[in-house]
DSSP file (Angstrom, degrees, kcal/mol; ACC not computed):
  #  RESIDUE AA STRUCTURE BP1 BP2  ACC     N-H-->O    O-->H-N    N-H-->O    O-->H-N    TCO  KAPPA ALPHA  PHI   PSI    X-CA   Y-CA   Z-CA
    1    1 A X              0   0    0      0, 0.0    83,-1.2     0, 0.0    84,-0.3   0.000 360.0 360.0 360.0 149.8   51.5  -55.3    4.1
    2    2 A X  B >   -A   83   0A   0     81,-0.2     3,-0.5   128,-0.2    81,-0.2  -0.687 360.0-112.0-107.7 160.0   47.8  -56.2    5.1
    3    3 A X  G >> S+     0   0    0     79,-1.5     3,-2.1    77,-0.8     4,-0.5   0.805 111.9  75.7 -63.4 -46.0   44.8  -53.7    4.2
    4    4 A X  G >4 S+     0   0    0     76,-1.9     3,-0.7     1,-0.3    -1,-0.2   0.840  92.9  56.8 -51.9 -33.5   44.4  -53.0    8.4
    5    5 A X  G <4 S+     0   0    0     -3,-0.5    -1,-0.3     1,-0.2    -2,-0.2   0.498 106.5  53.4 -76.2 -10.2   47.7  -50.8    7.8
    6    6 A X  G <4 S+     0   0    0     -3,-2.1     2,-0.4    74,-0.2    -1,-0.2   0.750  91.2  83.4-113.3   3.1   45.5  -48.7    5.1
    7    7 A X    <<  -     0   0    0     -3,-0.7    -1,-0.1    -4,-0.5     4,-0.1  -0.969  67.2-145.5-123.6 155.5   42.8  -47.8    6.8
    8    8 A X        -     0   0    0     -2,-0.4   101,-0.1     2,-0.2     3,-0.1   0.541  44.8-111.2 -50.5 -33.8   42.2  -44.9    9.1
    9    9 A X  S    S+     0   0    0     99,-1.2     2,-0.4     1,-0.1    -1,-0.1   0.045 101.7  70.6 110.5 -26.7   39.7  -46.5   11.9
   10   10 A X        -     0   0    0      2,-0.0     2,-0.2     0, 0.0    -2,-0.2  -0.980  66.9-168.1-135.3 131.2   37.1  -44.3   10.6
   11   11 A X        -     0   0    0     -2,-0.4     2,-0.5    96,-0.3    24,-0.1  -0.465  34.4-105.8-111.1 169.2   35.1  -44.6    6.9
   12   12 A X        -     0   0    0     22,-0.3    24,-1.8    -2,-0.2     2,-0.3  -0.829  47.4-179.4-100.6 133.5   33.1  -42.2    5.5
   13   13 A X        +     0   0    0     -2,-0.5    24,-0.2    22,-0.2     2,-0.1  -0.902  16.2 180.0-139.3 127.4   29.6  -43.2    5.7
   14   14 A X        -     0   0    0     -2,-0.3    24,-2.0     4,-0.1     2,-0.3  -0.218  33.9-105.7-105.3-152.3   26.0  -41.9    4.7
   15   15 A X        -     0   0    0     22,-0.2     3,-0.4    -2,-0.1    52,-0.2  -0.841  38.3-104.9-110.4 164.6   22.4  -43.4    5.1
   16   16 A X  S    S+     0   0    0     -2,-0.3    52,-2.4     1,-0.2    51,-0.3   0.552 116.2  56.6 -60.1 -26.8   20.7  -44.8    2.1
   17   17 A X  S    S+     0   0    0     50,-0.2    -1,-0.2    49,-0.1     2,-0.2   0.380  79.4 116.7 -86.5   1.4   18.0  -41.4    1.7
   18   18 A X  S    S-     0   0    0     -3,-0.4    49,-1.5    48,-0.1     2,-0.4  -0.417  70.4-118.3 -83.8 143.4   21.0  -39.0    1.5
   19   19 A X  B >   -B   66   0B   0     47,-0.2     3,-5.2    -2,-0.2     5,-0.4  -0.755  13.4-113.5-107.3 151.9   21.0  -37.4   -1.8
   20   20 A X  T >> S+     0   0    0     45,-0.5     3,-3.3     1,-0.5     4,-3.3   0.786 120.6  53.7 -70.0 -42.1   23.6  -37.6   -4.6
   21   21 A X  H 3> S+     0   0    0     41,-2.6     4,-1.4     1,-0.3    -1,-0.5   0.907 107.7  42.9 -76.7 -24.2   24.2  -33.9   -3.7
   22   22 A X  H <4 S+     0   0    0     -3,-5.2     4,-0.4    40,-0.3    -1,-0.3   0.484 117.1  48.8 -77.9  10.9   24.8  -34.1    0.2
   23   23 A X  H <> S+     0   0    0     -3,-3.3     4,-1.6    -4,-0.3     5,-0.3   0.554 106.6  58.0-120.8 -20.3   27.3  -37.4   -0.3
   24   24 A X  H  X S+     0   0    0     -4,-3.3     4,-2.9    -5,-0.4     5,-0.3   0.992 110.9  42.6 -72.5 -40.6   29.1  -35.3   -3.2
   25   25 A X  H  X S+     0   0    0     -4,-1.4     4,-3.7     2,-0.3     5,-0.4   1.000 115.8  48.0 -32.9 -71.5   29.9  -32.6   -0.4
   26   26 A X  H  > S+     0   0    0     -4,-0.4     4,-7.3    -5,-0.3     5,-0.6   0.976 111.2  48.1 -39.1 -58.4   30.7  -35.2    1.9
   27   27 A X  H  X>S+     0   0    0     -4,-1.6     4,-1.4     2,-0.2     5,-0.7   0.967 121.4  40.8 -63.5 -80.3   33.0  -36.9   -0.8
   28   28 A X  H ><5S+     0   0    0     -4,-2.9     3,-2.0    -5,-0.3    -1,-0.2   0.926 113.6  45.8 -31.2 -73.3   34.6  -33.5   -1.4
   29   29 A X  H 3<5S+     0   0    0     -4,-3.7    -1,-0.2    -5,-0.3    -2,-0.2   0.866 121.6  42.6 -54.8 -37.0   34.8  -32.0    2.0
   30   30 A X  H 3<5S-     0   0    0     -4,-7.3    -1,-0.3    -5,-0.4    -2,-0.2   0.289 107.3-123.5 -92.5  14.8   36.5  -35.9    3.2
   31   31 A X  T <<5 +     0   0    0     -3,-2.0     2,-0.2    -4,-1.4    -3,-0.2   0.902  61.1 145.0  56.0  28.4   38.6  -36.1    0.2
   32   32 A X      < -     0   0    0     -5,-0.7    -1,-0.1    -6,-0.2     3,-0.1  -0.692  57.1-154.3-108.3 168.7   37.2  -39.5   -1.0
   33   33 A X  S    S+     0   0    0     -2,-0.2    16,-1.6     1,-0.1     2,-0.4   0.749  88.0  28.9 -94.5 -23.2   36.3  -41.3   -4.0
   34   34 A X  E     -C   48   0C   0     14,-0.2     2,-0.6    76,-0.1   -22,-0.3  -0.858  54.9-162.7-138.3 140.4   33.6  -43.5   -2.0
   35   35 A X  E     -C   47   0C   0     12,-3.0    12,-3.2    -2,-0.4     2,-1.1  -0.921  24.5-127.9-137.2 154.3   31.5  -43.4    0.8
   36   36 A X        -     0   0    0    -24,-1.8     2,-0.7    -2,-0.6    10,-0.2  -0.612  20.3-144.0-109.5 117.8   30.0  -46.5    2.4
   37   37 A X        +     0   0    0     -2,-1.1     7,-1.8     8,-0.4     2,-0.4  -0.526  26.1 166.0 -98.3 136.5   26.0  -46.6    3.0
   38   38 A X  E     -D   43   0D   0    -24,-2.0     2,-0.3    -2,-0.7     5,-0.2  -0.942  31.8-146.0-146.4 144.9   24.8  -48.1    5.8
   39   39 A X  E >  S-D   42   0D   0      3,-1.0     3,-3.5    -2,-0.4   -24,-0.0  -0.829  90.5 -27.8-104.9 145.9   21.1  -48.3    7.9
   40   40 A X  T 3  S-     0   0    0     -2,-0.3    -2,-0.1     1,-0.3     3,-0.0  -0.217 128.9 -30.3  50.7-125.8   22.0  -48.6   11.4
   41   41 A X  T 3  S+     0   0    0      1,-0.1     2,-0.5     2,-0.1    66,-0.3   0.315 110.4 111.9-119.0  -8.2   25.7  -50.4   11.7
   42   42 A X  E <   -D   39   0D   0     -3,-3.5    -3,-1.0    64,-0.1    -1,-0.1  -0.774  69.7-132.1-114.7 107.4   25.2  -52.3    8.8
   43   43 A X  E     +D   38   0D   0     -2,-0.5    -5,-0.2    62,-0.3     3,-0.1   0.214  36.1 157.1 -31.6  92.3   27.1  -52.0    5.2
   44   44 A X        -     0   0    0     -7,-1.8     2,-0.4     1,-0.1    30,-0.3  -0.001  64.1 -27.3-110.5  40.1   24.3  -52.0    2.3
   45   45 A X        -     0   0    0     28,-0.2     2,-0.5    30,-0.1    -8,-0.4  -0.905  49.1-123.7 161.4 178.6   26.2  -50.4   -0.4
   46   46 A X        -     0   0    0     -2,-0.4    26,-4.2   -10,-0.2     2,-0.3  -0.935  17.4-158.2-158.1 135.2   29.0  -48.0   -1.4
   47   47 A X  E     -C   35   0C   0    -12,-3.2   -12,-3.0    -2,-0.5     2,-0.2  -0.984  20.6-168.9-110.2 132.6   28.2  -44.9   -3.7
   48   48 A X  E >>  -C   34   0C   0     -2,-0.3     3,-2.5   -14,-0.2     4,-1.5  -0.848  44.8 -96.9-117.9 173.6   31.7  -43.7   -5.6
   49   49 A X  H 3> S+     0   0    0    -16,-1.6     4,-1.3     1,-0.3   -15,-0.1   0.595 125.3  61.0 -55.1 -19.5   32.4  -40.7   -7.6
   50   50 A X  H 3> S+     0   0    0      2,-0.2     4,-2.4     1,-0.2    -1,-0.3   0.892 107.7  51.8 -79.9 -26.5   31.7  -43.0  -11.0
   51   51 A X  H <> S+     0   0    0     -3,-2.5     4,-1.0     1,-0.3    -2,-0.2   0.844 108.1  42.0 -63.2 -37.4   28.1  -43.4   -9.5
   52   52 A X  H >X S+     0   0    0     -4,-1.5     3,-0.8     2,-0.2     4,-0.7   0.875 116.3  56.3 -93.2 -54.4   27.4  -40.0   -9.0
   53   53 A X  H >X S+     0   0    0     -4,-1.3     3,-0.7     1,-0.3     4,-0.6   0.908 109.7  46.8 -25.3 -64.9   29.1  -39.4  -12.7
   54   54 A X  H 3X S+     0   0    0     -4,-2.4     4,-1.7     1,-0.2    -1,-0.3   0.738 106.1  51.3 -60.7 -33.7   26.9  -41.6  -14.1
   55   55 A X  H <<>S+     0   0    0     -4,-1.0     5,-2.3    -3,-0.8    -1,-0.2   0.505 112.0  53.3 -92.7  -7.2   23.7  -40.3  -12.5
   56   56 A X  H <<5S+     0   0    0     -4,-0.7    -2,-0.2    -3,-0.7    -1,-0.2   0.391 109.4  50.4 -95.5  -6.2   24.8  -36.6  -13.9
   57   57 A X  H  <5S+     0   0    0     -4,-0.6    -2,-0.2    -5,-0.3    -3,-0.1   0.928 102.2  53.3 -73.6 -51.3   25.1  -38.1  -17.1
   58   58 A X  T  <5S-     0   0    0     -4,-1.7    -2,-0.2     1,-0.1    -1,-0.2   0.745 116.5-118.2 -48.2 -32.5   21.8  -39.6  -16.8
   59   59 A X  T   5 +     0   0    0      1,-0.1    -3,-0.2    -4,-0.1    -1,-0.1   0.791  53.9 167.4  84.1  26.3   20.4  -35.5  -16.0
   60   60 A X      < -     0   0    0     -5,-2.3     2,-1.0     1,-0.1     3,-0.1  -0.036  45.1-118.4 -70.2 177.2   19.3  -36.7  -12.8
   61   61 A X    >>  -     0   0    0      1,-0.2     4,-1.6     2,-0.1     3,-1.6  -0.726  33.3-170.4-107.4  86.9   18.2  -33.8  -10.0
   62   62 A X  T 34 S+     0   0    0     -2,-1.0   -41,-2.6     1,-0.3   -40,-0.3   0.554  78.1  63.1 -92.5   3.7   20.9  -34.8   -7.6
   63   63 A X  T 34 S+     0   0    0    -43,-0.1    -1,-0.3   -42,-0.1   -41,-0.1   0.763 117.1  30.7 -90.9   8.6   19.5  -32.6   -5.0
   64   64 A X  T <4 S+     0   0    0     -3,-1.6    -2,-0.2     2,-0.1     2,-0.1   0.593  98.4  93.0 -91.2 -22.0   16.5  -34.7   -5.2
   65   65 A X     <  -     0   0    0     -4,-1.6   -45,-0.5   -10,-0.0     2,-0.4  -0.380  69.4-133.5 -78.5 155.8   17.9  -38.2   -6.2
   66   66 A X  B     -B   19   0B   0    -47,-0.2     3,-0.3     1,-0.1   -47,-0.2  -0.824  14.6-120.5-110.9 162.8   18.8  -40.7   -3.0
   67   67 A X  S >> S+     0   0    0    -49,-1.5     4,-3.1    -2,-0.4     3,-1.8   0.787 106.7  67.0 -48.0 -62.7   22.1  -42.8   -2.7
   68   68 A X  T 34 S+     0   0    0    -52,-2.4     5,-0.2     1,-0.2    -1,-0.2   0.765  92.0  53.3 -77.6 -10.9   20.4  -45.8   -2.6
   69   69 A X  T 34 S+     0   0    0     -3,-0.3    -1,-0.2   -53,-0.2    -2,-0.2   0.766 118.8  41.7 -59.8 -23.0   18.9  -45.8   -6.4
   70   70 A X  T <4 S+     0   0    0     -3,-1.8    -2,-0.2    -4,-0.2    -1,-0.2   0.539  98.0  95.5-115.0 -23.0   22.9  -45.2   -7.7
   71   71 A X  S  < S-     0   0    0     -4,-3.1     2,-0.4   -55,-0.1   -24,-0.2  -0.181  77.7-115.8 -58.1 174.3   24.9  -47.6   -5.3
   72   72 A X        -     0   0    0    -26,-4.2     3,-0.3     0, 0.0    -1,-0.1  -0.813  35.8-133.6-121.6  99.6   26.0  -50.5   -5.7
   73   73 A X  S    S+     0   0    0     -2,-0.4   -28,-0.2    -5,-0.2   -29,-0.1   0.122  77.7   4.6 -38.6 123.9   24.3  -53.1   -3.2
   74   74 A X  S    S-     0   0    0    -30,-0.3    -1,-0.2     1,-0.1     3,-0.1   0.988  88.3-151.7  68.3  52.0   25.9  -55.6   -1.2
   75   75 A X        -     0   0    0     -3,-0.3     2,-0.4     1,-0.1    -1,-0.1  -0.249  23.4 -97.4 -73.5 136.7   29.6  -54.6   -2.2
   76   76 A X        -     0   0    0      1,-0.1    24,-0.4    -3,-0.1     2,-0.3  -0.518  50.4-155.8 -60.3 137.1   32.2  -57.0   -2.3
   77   77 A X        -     0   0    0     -2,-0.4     2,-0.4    22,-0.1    24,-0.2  -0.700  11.8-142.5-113.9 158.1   34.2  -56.7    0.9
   78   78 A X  B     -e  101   0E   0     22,-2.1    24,-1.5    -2,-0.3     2,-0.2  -0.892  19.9-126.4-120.4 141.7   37.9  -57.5    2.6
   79   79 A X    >   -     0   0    0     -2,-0.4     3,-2.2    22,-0.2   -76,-0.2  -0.690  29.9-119.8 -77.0 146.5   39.0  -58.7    5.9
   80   80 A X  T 3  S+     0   0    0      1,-0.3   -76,-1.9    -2,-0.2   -77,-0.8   0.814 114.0  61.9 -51.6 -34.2   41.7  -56.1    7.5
   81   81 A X  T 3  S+     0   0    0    -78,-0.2     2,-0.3   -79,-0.2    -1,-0.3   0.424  78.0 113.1 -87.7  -6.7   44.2  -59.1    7.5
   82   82 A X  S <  S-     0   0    0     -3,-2.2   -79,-1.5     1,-0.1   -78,-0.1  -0.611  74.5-118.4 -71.5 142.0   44.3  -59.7    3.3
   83   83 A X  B  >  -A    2   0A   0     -2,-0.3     4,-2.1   -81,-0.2   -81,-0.2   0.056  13.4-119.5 -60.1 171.5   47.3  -58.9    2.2
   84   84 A X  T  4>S+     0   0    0    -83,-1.2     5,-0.6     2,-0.2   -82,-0.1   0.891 111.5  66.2 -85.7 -56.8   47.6  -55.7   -0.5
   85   85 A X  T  >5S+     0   0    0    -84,-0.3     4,-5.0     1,-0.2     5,-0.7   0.892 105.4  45.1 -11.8 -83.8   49.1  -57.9   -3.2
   86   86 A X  H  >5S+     0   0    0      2,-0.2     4,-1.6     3,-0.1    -1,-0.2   0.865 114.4  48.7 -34.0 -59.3   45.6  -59.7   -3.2
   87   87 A X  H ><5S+     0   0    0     -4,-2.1     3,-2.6     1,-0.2     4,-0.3   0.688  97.8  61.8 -69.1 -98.0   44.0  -56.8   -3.3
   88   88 A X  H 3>5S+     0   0    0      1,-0.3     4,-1.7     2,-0.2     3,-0.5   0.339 113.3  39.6  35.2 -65.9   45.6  -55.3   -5.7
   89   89 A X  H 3X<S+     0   0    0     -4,-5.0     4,-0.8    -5,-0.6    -1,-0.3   0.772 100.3  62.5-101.9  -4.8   44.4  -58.1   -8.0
   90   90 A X  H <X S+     0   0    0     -3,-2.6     4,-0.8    -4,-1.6     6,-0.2   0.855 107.2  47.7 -74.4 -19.7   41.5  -58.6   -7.2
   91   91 A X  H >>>S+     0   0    0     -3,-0.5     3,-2.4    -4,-0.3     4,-2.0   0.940 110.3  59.3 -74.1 -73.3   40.7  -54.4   -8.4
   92   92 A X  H 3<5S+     0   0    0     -4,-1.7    -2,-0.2     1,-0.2    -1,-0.1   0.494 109.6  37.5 -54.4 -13.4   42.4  -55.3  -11.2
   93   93 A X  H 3<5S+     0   0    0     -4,-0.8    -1,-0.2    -5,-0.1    -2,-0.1   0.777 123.0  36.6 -60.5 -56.4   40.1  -58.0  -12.0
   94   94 A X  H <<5S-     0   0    0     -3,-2.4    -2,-0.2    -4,-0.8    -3,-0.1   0.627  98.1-133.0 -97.5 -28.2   36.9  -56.7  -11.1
   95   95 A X  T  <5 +     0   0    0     -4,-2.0    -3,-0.1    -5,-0.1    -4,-0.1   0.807  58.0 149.0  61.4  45.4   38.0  -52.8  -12.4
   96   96 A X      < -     0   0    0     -5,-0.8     3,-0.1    -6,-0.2    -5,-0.1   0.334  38.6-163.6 -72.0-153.7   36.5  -51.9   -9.1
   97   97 A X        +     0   0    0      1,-0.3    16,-2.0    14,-0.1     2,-0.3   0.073  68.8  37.0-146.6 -19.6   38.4  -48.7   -7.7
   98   98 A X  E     - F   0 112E   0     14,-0.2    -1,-0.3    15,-0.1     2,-0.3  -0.885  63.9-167.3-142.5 148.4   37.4  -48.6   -3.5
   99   99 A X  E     - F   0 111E   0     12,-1.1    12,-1.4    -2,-0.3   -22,-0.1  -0.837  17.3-135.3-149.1 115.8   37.1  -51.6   -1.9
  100  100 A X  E     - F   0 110E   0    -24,-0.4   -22,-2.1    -2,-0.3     2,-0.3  -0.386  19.7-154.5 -74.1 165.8   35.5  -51.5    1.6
  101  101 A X  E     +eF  78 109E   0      8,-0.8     7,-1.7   -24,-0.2     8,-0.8  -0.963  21.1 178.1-151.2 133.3   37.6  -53.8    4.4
  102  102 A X  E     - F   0 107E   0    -24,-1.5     2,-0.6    -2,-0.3     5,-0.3  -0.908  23.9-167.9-149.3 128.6   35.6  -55.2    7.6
  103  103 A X  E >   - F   0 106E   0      3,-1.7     3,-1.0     1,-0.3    -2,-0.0  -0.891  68.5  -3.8-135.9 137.6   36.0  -56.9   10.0
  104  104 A X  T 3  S-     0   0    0     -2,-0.6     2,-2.7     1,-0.3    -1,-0.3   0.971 130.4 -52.0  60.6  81.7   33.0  -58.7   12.8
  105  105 A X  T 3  S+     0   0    0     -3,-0.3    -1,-0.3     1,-0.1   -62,-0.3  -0.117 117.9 118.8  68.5 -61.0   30.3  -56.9   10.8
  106  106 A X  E <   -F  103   0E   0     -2,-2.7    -3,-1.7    -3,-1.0     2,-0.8  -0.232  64.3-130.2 -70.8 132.9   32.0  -53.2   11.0
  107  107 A X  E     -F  102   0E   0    -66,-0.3   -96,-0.3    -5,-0.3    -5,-0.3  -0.554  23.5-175.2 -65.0  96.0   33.1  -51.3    8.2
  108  108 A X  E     -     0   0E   0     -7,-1.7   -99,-1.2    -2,-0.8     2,-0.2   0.676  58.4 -53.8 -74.2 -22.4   36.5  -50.3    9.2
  109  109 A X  E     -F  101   0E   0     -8,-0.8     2,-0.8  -101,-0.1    -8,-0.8  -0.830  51.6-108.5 149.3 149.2   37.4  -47.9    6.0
  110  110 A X  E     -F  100   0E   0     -2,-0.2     2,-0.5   -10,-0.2   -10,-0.2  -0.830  31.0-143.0-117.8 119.5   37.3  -48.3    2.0
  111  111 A X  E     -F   99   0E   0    -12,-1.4   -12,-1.1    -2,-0.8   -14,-0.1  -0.569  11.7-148.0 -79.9 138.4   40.3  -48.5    0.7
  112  112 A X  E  >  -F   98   0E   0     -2,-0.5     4,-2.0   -14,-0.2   -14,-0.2  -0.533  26.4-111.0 -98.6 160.7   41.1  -46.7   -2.9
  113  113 A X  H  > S+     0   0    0    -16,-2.0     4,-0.7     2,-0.2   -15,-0.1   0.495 120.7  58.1 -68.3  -5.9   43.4  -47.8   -5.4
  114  114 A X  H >> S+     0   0    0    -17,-0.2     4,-4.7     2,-0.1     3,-0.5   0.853 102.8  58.6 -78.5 -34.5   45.7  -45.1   -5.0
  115  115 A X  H 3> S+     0   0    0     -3,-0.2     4,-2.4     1,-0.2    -2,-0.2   0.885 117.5  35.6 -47.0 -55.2   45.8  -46.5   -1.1
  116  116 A X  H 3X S+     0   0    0     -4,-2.0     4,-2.3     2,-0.2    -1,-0.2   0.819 115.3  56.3 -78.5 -31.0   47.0  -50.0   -2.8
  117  117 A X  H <X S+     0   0    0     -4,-0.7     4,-4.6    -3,-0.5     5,-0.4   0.955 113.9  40.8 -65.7 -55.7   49.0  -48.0   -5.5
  118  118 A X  H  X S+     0   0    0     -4,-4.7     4,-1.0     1,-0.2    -2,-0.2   0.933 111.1  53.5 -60.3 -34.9   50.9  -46.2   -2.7
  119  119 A X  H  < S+     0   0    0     -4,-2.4     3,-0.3     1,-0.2    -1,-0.2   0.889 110.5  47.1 -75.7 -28.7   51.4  -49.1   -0.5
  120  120 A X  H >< S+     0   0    0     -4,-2.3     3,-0.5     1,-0.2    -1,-0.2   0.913 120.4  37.0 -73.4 -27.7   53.1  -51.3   -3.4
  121  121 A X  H 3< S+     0   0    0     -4,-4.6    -1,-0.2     1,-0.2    -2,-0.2   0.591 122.8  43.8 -95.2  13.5   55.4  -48.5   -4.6
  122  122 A X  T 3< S+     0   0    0     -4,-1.0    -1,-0.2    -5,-0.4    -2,-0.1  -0.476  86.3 172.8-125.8  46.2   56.2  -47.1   -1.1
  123  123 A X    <   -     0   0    0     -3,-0.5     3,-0.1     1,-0.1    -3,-0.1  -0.427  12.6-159.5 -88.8 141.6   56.7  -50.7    0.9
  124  124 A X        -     0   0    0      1,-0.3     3,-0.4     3,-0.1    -1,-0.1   0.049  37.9 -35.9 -94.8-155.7   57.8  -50.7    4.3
  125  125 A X  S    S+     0   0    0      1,-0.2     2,-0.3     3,-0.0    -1,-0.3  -0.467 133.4  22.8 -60.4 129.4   59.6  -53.5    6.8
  126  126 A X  S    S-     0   0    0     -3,-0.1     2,-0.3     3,-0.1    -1,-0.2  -0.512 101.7-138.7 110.3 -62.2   58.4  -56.6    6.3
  127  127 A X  S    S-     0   0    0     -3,-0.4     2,-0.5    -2,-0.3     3,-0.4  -0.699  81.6 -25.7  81.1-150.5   57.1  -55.8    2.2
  128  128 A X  S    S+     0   0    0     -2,-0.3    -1,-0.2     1,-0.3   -45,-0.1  -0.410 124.0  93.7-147.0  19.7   54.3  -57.3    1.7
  129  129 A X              0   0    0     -2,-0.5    -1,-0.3     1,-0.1    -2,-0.1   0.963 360.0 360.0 -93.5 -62.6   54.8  -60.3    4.7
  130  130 A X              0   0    0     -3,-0.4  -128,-0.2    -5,-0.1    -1,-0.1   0.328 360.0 360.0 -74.3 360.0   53.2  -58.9    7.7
């Protein structure tokens, strides 16, 4: 199975000024671990749920703090067409958890590691060829 079959079409995305407390809403209300922050069309970061952890450890004032001080800039990214396998080790590697997937510039979806978890123990026609 390829990564295009694990995401939706549509990613969660904020701007770089949004603050830790409107993207934890967001991240609640879409029922992600990650959201991908982007000026205009274009991917400068992903904030996930460890970031936002980390910046309540810290005692930050999250309705005051912005997104872009706690991402992490310039995120590695996957084309729709790598296979899950790959990804798969390639999280395990990095001990990433979301992994955003794009394809001609656009941010397609971030795929989580429960998304990779399910697709290897739930594999359709084809496994892990197509």
């Amino acid at each position: 199975m390829k990564l295009r079959g694990l995401v939706g079409g549509r990613a969660e995305v904020c701007g770089p000024e949004t603050t830790l407390q409107d993207v934890s809403e967001a991240m609640l209300k879409a029922q992600v671990g990650s959201v991908g922050v982007v000026e205009g069309r274009m991917l400068i970061g992903i904030i996930t749920e460890r970031d936002v952890l980390r910046a309540a450890a810290e005692g930050v004032d999250s309705v005051t703090e912005i997104v872009l001080d706690w991402m992490t800039a310039d995120p590695d990214v996957f084309p729709p067409e790598a296979q899950v396998r790959e990804a798969a080790e390639w999280l395990l590697e990095t001990g990433y958890r979301h992994m955003p997937v794009m394809e001609d510039g656009e941010l397609l979806g971030i795929v989580s590691i429960k998304d990779i978890l399910w697709a290897i123990a739930s594999p359709g026609p084809g496994d892990d060829s197509e």
